[in-house]
C-alpha positions, 0 to 999 in steps of 0.5 A: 794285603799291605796298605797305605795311610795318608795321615790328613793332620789338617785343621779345616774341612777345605784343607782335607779336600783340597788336600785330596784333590791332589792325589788324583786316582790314588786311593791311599786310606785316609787318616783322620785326627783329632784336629780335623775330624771335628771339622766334618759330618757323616755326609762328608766321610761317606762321599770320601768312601763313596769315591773308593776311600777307606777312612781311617778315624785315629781319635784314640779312644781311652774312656770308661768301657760304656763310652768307649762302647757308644763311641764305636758303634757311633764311627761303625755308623759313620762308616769308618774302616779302622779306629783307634783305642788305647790298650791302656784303657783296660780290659773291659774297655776292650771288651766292649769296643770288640762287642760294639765293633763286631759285625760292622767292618770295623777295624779296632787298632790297640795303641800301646806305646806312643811313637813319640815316647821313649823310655825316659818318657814311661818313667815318667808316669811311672812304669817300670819296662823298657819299650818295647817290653810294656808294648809286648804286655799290652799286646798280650793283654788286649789279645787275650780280650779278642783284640788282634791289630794292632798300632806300634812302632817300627821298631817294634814290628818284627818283635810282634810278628815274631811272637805273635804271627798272625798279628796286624800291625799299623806303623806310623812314624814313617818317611820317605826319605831322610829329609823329611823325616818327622821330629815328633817321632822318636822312633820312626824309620823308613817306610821301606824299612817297615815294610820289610819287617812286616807292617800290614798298614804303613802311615805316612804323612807330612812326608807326603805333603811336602813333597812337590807331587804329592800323588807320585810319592803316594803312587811310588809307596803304594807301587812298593806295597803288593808288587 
């Protein structure tokens, strides 16, 4: 089943629910980052979700494996649906963000390559492969510790479905159209595009909100999801 993340980059608490008053009965998932979510309670995650929405918790988590661990069952309780981590925290981080999250509904998504990063930018911290080769050893490095969804770029999503088939993929970095696509975003595409090379959960936002309807351009996305 493919779906729709509508990332909520807001800064305030009255921007996320304005924000979702606008989208009438589309229920999209909610992605929340590190700007907003300081900004809200458990109480406020929970009344979203009692209104039919999946919560979306994108603070990419890179710490020692007990933090990580407490972490996850901290957001498990809160009631969250997907959760971010980066691969490069290592095994043992993984390991204990599977243990934590085992039983509760969660979904951990591994973060492999940053979207805004290209290959000038991993030579700068020092790795040697090009893109899309360090996301395949990532992946396959966290599989190997239980770990199968997964957050990568457009570009990268027809490599992993290729190699790994019954893999979940994130995509973000997605537009609408050519007018609104994300500068911060080196390898984004079309959400269209995405879709057919197999992404499972598509993320979309400033595209979204600048559009003059915001509801029918989440309902025209989601209309193209399971058709």
């Amino acid at each position: 089943m493919k779906d729709l993340a509508l990332a909520l980059d807001f800064e305030r608490r009255d921007e996320l629910l304005e924000a979702v008053g606008r989208l009438g009965s589309q229920r999209p998932v909610l992605k929340l980052g590190l700007r907003l979510v300081p900004h809200l309670s458990k109480v406020d995650i929970q009344n979203l979700k009692a209104i039919g929405f999946k919560i979306f918790i994108d603070v990419k988590l890179h710490d020692i494996p007990s933090q990580v661990e407490s972490a996850v069952r901290t957001w498990a309780d809160f009631g969250a649906d997907f959760l971010t981590i980066h691969t490069t925290g290592g095994r043992a981080m993984i390991r204990e963000a599977m243990k934590a999250s085992k039983g509760t509904g969660l979904r951990i998504l591994g973060v492999s390559v940053l979207t805004s990063l290209d290959v000038s930018d991993l030579e700068d911290i020092g790795v040697k492969r090009d893109v899309a080769s360090q996301v395949v050893a990532l992946v396959e490095m966290a599989r190997s510790e239980g770990l199968n969804s997964f957050v990568c770029s457009a570009e990268e999503i027809s490599l992993l479905k290729q190699k790994f088939p019954d893999i979940y993929l994130t995509t973000p970095g997605l537009h609408i159209d050519e007018s609104r696509k994300a500068a911060d975003q080196k390898r984004g595409m079309h959400y269209q595009e995405a879709l057919k090379r197999g992404a499972d959960l598509l993320v979309i936002g400033r595209a979204v909100w600048q559009s003059p309807e915001p509801e029918q351009s989440v309902a025209r996305v989601m209309g193209d999801l399971n058709p």
